[in-house]
C-alpha positions as a Python dict, from the first residue, in 0.01 Angstrom:
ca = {
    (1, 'X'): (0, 0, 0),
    (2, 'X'): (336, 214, -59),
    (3, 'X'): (719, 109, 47),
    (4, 'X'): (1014, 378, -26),
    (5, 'X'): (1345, 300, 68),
    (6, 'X'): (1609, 539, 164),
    (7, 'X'): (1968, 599, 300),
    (8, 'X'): (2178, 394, 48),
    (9, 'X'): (2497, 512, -42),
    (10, 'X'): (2880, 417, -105),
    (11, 'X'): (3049, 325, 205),
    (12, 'X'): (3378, 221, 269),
    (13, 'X'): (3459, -127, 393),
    (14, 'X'): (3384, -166, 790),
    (15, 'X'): (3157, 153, 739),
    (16, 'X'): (2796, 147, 852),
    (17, 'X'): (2501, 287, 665),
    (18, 'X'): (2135, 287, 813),
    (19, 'X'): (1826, 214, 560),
    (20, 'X'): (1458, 344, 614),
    (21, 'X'): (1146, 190, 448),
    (22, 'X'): (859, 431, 526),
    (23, 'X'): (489, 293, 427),
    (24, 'X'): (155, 447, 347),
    (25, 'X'): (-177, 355, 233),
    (26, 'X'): (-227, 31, 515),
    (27, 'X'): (-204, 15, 878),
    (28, 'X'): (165, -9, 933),
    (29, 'X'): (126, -201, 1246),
    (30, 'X'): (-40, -492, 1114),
    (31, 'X'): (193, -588, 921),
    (32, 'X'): (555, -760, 927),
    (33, 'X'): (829, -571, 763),
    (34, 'X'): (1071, -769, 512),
    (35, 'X'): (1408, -671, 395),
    (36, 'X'): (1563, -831, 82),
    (37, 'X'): (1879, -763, -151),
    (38, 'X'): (2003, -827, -492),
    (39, 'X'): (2338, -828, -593),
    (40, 'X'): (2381, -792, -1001),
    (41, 'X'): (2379, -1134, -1119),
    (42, 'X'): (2283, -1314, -833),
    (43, 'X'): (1948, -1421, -659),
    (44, 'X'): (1740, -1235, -419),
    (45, 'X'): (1847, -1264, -82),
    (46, 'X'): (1592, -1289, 246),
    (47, 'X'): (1808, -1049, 493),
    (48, 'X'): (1566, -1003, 766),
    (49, 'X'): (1166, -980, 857),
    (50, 'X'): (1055, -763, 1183),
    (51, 'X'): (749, -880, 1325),
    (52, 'X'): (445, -637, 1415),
    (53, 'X'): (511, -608, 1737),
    (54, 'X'): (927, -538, 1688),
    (55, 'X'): (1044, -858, 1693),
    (56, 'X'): (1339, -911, 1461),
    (57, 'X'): (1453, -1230, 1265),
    (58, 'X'): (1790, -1219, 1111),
    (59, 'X'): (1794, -1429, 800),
    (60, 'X'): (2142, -1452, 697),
    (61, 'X'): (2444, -1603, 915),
    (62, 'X'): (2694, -1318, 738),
    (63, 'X'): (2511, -1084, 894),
    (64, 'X'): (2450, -1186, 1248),
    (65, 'X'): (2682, -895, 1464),
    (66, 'X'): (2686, -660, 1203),
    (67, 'X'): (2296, -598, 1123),
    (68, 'X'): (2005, -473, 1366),
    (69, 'X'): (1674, -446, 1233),
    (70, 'X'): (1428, -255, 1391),
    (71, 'X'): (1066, -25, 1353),
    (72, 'X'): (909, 262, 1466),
    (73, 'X'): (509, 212, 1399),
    (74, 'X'): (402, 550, 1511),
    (75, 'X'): (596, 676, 1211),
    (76, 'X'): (509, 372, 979),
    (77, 'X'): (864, 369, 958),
    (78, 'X'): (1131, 37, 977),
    (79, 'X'): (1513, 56, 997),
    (80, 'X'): (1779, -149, 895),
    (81, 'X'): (2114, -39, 1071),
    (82, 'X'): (2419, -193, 881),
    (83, 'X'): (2740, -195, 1064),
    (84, 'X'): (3121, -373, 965),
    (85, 'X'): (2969, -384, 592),
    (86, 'X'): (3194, -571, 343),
    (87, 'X'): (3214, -557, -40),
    (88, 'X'): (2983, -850, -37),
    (89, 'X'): (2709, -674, 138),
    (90, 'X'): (2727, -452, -205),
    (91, 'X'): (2374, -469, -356),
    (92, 'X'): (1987, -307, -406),
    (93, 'X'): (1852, -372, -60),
    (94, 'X'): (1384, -357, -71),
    (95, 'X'): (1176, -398, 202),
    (96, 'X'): (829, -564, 126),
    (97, 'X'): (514, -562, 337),
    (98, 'X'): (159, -603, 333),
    (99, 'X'): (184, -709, -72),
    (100, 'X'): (404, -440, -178),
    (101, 'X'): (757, -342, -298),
    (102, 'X'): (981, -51, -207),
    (103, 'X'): (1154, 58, -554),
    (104, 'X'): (1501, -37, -350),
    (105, 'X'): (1801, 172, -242),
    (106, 'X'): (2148, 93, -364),
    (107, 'X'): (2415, -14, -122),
    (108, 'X'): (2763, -19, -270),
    (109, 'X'): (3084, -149, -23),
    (110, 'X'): (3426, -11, -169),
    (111, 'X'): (3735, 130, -127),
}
């Protein structure tokens, strides 16, 4: 099983950024879809899991309004759509599924 991230970036504050974890090597569909971030010096944070069937569960109350997660199994493909983002949102943002890691994509919120 294979996870890649994409579509980090520098955004300014209140911008909106939209993150793609594509997977290979399992059947996408049978699996929920995970999202996690690290900021430097802090612990891993549970943003958000999307169930097989497209049912999302926001993880984080700083998020609620601002985040949509969603997934496209024909394309083996989930989406994170990031909206209002704030410095604090700043960090490496993986999705996990079916056992494996994406390497991450970095999210950085400045002026």
């Amino acid at each position: 099983a294979r996870l890649v991230e994409s579509g980090g970036g520098l955004v300014q504050p209140g911008g909106s950024l939209t993150l793609s974890c594509v997977g290979s090597g399992f059947q996408f569909s049978d699996y929920d879809i995970a999202w996690y971030r690290q900021a430097p010096g802090k612990d891993r944070e549970h943003v958000t899991t999307i169930g097989k069937t497209g049912i999302g569960s926001l993880r984080l109350a700083s998020i609620i309004g601002r985040f949509t997660v969603s997934r496209d199994n024909a394309k083996n493909t989930a989406v994170l759509q990031m909206t209002k983002l704030r410095p604090e949102d700043t960090a490496m943002y993986y999705c996990e599924g079916a056992g494996a890691w994406g390497q991450g994509t970095q999210v950085t919120v400045s002026s």
